[in-house]
C-alpha positions as CSV (number, residue, x, y, z in Angstrom):
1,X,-153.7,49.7,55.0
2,X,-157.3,50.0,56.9
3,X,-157.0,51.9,59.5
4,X,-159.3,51.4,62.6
5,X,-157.1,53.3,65.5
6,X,-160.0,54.6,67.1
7,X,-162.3,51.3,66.7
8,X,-163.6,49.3,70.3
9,X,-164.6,45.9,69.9
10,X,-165.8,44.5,72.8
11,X,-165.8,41.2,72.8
12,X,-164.5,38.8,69.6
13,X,-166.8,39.0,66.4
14,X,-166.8,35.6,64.7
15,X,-166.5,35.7,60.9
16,X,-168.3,32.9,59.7
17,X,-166.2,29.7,58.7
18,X,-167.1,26.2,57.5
19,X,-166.1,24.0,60.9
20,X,-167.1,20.6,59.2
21,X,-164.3,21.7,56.4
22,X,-162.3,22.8,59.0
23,X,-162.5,20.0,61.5
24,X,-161.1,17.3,58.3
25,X,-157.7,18.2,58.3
26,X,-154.6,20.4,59.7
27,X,-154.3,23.9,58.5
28,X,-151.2,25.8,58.9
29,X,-152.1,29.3,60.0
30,X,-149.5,32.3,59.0
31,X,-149.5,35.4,60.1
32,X,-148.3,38.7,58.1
33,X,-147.9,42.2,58.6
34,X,-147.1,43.4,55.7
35,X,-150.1,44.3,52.7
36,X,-150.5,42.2,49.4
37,X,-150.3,43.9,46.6
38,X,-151.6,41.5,43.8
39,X,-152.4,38.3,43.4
40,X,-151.6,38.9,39.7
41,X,-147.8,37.5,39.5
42,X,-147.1,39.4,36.3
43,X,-147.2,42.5,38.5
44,X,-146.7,41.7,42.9
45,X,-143.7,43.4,44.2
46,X,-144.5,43.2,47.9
47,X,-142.8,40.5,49.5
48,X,-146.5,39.1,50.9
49,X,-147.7,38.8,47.4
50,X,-145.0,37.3,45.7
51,X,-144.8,34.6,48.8
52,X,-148.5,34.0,47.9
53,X,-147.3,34.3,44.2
54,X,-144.6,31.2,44.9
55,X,-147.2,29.1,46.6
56,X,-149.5,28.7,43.2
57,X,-147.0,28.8,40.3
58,X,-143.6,27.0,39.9
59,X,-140.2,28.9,38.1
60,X,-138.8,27.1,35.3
61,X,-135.9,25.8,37.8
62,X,-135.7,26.0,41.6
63,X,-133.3,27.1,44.4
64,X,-132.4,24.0,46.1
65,X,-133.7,24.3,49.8
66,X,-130.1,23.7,51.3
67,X,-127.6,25.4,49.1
68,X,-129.8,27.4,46.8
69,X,-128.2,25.6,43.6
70,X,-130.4,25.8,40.7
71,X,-132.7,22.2,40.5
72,X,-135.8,20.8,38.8
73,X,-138.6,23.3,38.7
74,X,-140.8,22.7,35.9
75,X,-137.7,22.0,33.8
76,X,-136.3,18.7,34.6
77,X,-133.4,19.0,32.3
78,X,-131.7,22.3,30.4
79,X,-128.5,22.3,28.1
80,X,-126.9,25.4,26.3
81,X,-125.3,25.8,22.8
82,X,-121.5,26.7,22.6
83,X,-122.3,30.4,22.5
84,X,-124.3,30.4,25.2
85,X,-126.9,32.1,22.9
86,X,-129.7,29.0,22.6
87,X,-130.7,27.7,26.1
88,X,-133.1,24.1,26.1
89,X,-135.3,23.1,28.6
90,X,-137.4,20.2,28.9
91,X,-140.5,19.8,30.8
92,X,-141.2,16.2,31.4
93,X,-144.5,15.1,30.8
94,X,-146.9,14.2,33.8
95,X,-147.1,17.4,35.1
96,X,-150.5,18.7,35.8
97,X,-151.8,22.2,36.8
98,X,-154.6,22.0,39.2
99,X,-157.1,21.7,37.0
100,X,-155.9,18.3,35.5
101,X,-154.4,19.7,32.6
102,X,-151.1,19.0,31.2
103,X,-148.2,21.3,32.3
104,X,-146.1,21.7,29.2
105,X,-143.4,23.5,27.2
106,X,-146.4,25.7,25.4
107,X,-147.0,27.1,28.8
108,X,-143.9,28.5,29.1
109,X,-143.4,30.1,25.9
110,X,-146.9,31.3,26.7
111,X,-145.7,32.9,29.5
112,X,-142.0,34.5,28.3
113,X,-143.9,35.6,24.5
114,X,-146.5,37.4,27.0
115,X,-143.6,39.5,29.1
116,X,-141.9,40.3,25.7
117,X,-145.1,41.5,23.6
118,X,-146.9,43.0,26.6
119,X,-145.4,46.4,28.6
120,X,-148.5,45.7,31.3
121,X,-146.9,41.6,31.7
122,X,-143.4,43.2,31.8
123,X,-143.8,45.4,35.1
124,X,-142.9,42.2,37.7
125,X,-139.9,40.7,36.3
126,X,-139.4,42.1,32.5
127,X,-135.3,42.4,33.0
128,X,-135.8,38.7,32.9
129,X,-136.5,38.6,29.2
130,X,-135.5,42.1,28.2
131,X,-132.4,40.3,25.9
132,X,-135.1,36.9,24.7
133,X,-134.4,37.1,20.9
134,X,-137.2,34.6,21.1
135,X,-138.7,31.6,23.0
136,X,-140.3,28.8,21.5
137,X,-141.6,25.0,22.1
138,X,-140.5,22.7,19.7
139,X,-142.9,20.2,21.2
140,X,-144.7,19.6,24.5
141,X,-141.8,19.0,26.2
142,X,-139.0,21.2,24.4
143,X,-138.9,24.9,25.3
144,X,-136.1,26.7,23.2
145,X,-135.0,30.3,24.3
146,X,-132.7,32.2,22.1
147,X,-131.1,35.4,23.6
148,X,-129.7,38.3,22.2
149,X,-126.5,38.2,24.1
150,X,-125.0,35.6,26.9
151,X,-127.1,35.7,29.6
152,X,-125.9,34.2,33.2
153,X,-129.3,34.5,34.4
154,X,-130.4,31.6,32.7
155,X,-130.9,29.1,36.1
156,X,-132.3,32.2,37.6
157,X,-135.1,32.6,36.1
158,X,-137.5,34.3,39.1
159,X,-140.3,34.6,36.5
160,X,-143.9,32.3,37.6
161,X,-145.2,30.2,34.6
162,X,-149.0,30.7,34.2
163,X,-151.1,28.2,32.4
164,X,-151.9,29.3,28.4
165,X,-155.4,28.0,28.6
166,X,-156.0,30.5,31.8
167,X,-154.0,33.4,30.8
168,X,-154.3,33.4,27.2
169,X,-158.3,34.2,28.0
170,X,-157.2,37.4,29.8
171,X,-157.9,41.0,28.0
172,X,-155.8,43.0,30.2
173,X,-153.1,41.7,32.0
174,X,-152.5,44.8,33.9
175,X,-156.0,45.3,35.0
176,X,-156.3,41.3,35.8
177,X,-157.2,40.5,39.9
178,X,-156.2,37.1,39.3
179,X,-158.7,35.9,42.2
180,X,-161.0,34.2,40.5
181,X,-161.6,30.8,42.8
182,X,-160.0,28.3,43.0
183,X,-156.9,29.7,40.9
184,X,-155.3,27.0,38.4
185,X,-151.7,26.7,39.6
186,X,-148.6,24.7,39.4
187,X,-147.3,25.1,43.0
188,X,-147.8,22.8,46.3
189,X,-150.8,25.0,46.8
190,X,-154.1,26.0,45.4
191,X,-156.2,29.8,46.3
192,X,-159.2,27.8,46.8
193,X,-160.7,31.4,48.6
194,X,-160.5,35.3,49.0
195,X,-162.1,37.7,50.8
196,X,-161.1,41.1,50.2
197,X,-159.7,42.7,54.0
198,X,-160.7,39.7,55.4
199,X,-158.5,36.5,54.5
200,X,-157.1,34.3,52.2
201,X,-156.8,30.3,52.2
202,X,-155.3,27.7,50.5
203,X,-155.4,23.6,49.4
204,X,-153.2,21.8,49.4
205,X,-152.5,20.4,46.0
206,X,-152.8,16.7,46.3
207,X,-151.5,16.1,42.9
208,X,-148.7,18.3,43.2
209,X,-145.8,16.9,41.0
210,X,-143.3,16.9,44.1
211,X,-146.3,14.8,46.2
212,X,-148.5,16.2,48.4
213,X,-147.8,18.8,51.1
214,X,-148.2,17.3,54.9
215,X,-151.3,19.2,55.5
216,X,-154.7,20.4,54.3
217,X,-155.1,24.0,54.3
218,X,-152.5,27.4,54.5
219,X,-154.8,30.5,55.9
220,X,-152.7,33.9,56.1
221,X,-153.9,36.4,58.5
222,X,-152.9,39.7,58.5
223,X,-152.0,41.9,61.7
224,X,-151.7,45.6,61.8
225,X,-148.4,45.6,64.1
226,X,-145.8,42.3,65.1
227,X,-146.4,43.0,68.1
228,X,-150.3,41.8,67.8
229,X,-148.8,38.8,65.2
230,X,-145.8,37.7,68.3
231,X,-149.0,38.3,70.8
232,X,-151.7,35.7,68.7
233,X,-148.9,33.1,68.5
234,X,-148.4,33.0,72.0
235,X,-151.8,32.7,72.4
236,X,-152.1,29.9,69.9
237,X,-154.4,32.0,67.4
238,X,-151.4,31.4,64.7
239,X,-148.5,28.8,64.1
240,X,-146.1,30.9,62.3
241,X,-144.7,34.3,62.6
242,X,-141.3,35.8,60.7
243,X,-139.9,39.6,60.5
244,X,-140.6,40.1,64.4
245,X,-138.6,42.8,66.3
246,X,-136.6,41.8,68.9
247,X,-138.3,43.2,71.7
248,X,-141.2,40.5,70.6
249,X,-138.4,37.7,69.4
250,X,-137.0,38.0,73.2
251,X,-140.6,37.9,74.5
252,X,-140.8,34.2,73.3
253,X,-138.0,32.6,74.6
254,X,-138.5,29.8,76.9
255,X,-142.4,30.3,75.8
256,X,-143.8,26.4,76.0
257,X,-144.8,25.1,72.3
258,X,-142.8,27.8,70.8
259,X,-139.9,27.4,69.0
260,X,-138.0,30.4,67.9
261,X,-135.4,30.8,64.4
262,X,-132.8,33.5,64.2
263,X,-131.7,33.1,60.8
264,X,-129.3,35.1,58.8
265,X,-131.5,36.6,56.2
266,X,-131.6,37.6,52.6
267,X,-133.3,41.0,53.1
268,X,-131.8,44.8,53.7
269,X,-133.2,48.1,54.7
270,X,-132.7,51.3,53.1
271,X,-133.4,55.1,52.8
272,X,-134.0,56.1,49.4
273,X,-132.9,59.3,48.2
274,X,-134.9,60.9,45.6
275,X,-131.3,61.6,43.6
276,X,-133.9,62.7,40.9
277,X,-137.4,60.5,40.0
278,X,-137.7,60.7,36.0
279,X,-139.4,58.3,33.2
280,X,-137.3,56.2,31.1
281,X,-136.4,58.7,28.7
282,X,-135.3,61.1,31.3
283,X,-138.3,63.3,31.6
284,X,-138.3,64.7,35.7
285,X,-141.5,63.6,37.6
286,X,-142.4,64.4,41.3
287,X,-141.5,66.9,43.6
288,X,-138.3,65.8,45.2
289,X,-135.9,68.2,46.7
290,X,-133.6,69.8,44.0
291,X,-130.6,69.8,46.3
292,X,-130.8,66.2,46.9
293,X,-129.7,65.8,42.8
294,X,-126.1,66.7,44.7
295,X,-124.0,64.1,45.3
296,X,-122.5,66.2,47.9
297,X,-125.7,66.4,50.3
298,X,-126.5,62.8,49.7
299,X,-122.9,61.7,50.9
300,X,-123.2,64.4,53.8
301,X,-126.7,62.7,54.8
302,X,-124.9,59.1,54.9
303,X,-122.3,60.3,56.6
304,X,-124.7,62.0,59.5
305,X,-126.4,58.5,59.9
306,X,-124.7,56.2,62.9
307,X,-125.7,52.9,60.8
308,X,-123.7,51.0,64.4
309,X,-126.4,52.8,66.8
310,X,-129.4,52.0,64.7
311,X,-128.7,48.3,65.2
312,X,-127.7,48.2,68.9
313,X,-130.9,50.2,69.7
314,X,-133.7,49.6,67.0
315,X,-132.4,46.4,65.7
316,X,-131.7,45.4,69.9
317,X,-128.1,43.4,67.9
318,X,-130.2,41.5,65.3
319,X,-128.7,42.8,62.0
320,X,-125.4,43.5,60.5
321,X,-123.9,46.9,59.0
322,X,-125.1,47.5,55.5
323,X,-122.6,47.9,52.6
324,X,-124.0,46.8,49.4
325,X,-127.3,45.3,48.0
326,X,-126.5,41.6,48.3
327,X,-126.2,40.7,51.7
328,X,-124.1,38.4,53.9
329,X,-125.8,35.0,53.1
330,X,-124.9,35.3,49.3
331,X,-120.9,35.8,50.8
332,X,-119.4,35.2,46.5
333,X,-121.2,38.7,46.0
334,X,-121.3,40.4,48.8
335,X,-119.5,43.6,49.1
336,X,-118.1,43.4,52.8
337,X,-116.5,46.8,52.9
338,X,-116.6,49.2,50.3
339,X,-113.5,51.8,49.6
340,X,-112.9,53.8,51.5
341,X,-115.5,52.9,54.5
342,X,-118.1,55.1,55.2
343,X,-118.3,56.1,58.8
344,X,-120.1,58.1,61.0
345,X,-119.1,61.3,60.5
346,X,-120.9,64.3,61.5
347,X,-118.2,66.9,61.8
348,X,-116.8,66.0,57.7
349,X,-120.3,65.9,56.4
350,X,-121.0,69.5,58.1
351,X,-117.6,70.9,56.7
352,X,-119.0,68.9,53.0
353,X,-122.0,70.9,53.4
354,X,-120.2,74.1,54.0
355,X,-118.0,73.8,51.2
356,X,-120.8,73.4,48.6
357,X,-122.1,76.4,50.0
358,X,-125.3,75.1,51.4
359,X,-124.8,78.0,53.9
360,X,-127.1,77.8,57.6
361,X,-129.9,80.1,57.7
362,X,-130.5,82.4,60.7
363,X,-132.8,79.5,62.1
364,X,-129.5,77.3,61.6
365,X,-131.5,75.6,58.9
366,X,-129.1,75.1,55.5
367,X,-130.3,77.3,52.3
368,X,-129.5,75.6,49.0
369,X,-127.8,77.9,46.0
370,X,-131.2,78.4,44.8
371,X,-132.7,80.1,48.0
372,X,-134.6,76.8,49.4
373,X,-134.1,75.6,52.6
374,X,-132.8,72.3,53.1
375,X,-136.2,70.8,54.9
376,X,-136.7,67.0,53.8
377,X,-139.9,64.7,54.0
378,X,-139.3,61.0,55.4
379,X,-141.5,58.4,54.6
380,X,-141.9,55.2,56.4
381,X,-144.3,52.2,56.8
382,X,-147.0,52.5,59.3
383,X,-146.7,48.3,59.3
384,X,-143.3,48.7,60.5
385,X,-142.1,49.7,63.8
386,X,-138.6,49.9,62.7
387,X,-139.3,52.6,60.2
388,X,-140.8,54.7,63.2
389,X,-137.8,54.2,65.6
390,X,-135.0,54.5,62.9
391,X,-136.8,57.2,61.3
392,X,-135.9,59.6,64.7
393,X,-133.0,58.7,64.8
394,X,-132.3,59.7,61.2
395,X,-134.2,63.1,62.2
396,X,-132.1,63.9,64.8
397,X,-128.8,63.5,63.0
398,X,-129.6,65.2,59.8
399,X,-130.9,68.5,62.5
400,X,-127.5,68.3,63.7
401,X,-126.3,69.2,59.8
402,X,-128.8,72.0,59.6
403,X,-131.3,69.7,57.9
404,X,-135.0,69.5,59.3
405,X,-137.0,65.8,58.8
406,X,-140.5,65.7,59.0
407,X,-140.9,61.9,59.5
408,X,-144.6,60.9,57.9
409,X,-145.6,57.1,58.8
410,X,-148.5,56.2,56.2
411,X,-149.7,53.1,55.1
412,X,-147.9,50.5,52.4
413,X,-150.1,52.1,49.9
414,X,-149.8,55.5,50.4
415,X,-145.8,55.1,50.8
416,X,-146.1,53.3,47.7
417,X,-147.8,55.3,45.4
418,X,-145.7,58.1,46.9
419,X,-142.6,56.3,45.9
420,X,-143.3,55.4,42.4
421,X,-144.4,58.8,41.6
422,X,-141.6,60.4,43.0
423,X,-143.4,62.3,45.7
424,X,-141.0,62.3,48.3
425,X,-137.4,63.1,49.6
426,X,-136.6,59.9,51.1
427,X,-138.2,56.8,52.0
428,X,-137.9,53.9,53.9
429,X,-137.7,50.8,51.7
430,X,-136.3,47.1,51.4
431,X,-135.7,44.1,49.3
432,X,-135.2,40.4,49.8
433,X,-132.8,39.1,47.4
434,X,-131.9,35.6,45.0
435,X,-129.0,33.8,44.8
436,X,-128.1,35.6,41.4
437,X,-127.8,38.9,41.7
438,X,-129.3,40.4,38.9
439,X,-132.9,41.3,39.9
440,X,-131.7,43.5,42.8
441,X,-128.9,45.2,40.2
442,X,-131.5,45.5,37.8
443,X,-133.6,47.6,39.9
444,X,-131.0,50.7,39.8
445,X,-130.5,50.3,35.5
446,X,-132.2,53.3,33.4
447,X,-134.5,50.9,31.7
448,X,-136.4,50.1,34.7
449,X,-137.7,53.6,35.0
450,X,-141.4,53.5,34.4
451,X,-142.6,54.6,30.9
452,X,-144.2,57.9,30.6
453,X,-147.7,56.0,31.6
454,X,-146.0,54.6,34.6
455,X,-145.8,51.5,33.1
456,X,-143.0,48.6,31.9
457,X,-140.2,49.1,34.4
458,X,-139.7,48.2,38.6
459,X,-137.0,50.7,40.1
460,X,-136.0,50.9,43.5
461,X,-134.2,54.4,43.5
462,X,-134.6,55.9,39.8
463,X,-131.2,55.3,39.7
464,X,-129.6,56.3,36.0
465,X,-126.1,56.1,35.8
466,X,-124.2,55.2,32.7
467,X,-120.9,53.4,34.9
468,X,-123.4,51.4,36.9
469,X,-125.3,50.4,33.5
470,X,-122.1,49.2,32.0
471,X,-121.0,47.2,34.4
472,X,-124.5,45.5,34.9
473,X,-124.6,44.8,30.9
474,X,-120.8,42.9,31.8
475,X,-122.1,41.1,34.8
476,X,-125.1,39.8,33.4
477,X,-123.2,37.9,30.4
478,X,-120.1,37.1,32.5
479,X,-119.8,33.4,32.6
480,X,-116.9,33.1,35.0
481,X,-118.2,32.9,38.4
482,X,-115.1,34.9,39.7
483,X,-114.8,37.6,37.1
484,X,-118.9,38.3,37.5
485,X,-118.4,38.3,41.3
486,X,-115.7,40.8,40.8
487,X,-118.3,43.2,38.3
488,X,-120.9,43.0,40.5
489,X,-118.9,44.3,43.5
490,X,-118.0,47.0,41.4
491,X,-121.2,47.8,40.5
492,X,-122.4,47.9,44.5
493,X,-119.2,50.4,44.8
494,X,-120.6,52.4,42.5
495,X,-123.8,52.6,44.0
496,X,-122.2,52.9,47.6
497,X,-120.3,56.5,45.8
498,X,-123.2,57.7,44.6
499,X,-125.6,57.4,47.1
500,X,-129.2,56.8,45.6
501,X,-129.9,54.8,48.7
502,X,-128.2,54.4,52.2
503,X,-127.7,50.6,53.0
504,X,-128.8,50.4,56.8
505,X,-128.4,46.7,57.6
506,X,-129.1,43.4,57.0
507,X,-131.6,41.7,59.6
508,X,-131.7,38.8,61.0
509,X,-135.0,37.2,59.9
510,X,-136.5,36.8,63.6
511,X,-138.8,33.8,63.2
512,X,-141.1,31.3,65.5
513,X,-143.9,28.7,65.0
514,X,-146.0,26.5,67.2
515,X,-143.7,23.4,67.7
516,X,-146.7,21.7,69.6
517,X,-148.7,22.2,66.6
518,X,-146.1,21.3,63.5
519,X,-142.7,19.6,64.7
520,X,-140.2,20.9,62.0
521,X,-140.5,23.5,59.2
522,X,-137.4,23.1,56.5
523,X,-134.7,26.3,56.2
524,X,-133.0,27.8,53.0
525,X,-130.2,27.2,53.4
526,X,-129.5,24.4,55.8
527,X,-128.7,25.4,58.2
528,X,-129.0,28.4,59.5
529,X,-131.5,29.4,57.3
530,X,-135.4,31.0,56.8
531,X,-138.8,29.4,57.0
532,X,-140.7,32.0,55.4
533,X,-139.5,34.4,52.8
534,X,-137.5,32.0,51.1
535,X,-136.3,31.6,47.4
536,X,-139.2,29.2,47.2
537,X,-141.8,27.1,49.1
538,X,-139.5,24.7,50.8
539,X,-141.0,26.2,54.6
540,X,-144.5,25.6,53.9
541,X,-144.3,23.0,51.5
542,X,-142.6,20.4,54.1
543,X,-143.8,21.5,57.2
544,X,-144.5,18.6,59.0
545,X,-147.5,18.6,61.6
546,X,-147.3,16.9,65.0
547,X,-148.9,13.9,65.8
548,X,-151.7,15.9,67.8
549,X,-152.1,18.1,65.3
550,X,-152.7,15.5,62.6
551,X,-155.4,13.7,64.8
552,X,-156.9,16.7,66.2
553,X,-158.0,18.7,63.3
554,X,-157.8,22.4,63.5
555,X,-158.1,25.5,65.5
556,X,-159.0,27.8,63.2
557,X,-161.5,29.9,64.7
558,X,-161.8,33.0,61.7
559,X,-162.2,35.9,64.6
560,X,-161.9,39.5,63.9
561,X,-160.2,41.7,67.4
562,X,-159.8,45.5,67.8
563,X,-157.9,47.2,70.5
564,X,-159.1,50.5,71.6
565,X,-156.2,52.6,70.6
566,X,-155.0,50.8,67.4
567,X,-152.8,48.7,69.1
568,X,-153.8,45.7,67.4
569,X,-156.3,44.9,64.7
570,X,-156.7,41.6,63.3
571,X,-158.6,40.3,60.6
572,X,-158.5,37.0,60.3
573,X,-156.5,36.4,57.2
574,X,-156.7,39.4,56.3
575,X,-154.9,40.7,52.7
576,X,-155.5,43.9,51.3
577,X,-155.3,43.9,47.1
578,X,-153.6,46.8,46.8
579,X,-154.2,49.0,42.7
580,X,-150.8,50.8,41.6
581,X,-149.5,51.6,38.4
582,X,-146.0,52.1,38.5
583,X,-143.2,50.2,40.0
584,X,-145.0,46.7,40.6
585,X,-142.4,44.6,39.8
586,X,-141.3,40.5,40.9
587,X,-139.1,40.4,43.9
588,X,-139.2,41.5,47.7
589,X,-140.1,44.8,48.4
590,X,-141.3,46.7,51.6
């Protein structure tokens, strides 16, 4: 993230924008917090860039905007064979990609054949395809995929299709900015520009296949801090604002024009737990603490954590207790309480420690059996103030085991190539999820350790764990909605034992938008759903402008502010590209 702490900006520095452009239509103006990764969708992990990544390329099917059934994406219609082993799809004819060109069956293959025949293409969402025996069209509108084995992830397909006649001209897919303007696309909207640390903007696609989108232009600006995003929509610099903290939620309330959504969200926190980083075929990288490969301290460490206290006073009562990786709002999966309960419990995880003979030092600091103290690094995001606040209250309970915490806040970048290199102890880290539950199972399977190049594989913890394997292998050809809910509860008991993350909570997705500017944004679900971060573009797409709005053009003034301090930069529409190697991969991560 750019840092400019110490920068004073005295009065507002215009950055220069077309005002006749701007002055023909309504633009929607988001604000985000959080860095973009890529604009390549074969490899954004970030939830920022695979938002963006939604917003120019269409899935195969679709979450349905009010109960996140799978519906028409670019496939209108789909059939299986008996043995679930030969899956059609077929892409009607008259849909275009921005350019004009025919959308068709031959993209898609394009696109699968690509993630199966290239590692680099395979780094965002590979488990997708990792069991295609092959995928072919039969015709322009006939896309056949033949799998290996039953695969329940069929309707679940997170994977973006990318036109063959753009992608196919592509030399390395890994190396590939994808920001060439304006960026052929399938979605509601089209990159039409980019400026690096500066902003990004979109068109809307008038020719969209769904019909157009109610406006003219999506800008996303990026702010260092929510505090500075809750701050510029009170002002009326932006229109819509998600992941706030409560403190700026509550600042809102009874704000005129504002209209605030608590929504019960798909995301969850975490500490990661470097339970030992290694490549796919087991070969140890980074420099996490040995002790820490002990199932014993990592118990004792989630033990010491008071998960209740964390969201009375850093949450302020927005979030729920974390259990297991699927949260709340997908209730046929969600583990509600695993067995037996973990609780707060200081005194057992000090007389844990003690047993295992991690013995206290004369400083009262614990010594493991190889002479090393028992000193940990915390990472956390520099973009999130909940990192910060949790992570002293995380230092202060593992000092009451005997364990020191030196809490590091760095940028998304820095945490992230610390994290997929294995340079760390623990780590503050999140994920949104989907409706199925494979992706976020996925991310804890041996194959999604990165390749000895750091390449080919997206894990969250570099979890390896032949129990938890099996069970994902069952789930993900379980056909039986009730037997697979049952496997994959097992599976997030397995993961609670074992402890190669700590579960914090699930937040509430604290939202607000401009209601004198655009009168109703659509939730997933419906109701009590989330305008931005959905499973889809349903919150942008049919966000429906006021009346005022529509006649009065736009406010977009492009300005770049600095607080002395580093309270608050903004660049308008700002998004920082960020270059990484290992553990890009498709879904929602902090």
């Amino acid at each position: 993230m750019a840092a400019m702490a110490g920068v004073l900006v005295l009065s507002p520095i215009p950055v220069p924008v077309d005002q006749a452009r701007a002055q023909q239509g309504v633009t929607l103006r988001v604000a985000i917090t959080q860095q973009v990764d890529s604009l390549n969708p074969f490899l954004s992990i970030f939830q920022a860039g695979t938002e963006v990544g939604r917003l120019m390329y269409d899935y195969l099917t679709a979450y349905d905007a009010v109960d996140q059934r799978p519906v028409e994406g670019l496939a209108k219609e789909w059939s299986s064979s008996e043995d679930r082993l030969t899956w059609t799809f077929t892409i009607p004819a008259g849909k275009k990609w921005s350019d004009g060109k025919p959308i068709t069956a031959r993209d898609a293959a394009f696109t699968y054949n690509l993630m199966m025949d290239d590692e680099a293409a395979a780094t965002a969402n590979g488990s997708f395809t990792a069991d295609f025996e092959s995928v072919t069209a039969t015709d322009d509108e006939t896309l056949v995929i033949r799998t290996k084995q039953p695969q329940a992830t069929m309707l679940a397909l997170d994977v973006p299709i990318v036109p063959e006649h753009v992608w196919s001209q592509v030399a390395d897919i890994g190396e590939y900015r994808n920001d060439r303007t304006p960026v052929v696309g399938s979605g509601p909207f089209v990159l039409t520009e980019y400026r690096a640390n500066e902003f990004i903007r979109f068109a809307a696609n008038k020719d969209y296949w769904r019909g157009a989108p109610k406006y003219d232009e999506l800008t996303f600006s990026y702010y260092k801090t929510v505090d500075a995003a809750a701050q510029a929509l009170a002002k009326g610099e932006v229109d819509l604002v998600n992941r706030m903290g409560p403190a700026q939620f509550d600042s809102l309330k009874d704000k005129e024009g504002i209209t605030l959504n608590k929504a019960q969200g798909r995301r969850f926190n975490e500490i990661v737990i470097n339970s030992g980083a290694a490549t796919r075929d087991g070969t140890p990288i980074g420099d996490g603490h040995p002790a820490l490969k002990d199932v014993v301290v990592r118990r004792a460490i989630a033990k010491a954590i008071d998960l209740d206290s964390i969201i009375e006073r850093v949450n302020g009562g927005y979030a729920q207790r974390g259990t297991g990786l699927v949260p709340p709002v997908f209730a046929s999966y969600h583990l509600a309480e695993p067995a037996p309960a973990r609780t707060h419990d200081p005194a057992g995880a000090n007389a844990d420690l003690d047993a295992a003979g991690y013995a206290r030092g004369a400083d009262g600091t614990r010594v493991g059996p190889d002479g090393r103290p028992l000193s940990l690094r915390l990472l956390g995001h520099a973009s999130r103030a909940y990192d910060e606040q949790t992570g002293e209250f995380v230092k202060r309970s593992l000092a009451d085991l005997g364990i020191p915490v030196d809490v590091q806040i760095v940028s998304d970048n820095q945490l992230n190539e610390a994290s997929t290199a294995g340079t760390f102890d623990l780590v503050f880290s999140g994920w949104g999820t989907n409706p199925d539950p494979d992706y976020i199972l996925s991310l804890h399977t041996c194959a999604q350790r990165p390749n000895a190049d750091g390449q080919g594989g997206t894990t969250d913890t570099f979890f390896c764990d032949a129990e938890y394997d099996a069970l994902y292998a069952r789930q993900r050809s379980e056909f039986d909605p009730a037997a697979r809910q049952d496997i994959v509860k097992r599976m997030q008991q397995r993961f609670h034992d074992q402890v190669p993350a700590i579960i914090l909570g699930y937040d509430n997705a604290l939202e607000a938008y401009r209601s004198d500017k655009f009168a109703s944004f659509p939730v997933q679900p419906d109701p009590g759903g989330v305008i931005m971060a959905q499973n889809g573009v349903w919150g942008y797409y049919g966000a429906t402008p006021t009346d005022s709005a529509s006649s009065g053009g736009t406010s977009d003034t492009g300005l770049i502010l600095a607080v002395a301090g580093g309270a608050l930069v903004v660049l308008a529409g700002a998004v920082f590209l960020v270059s990484r190697r290992r553990r890009q991969g498709a879904g929602d991560r902090e």
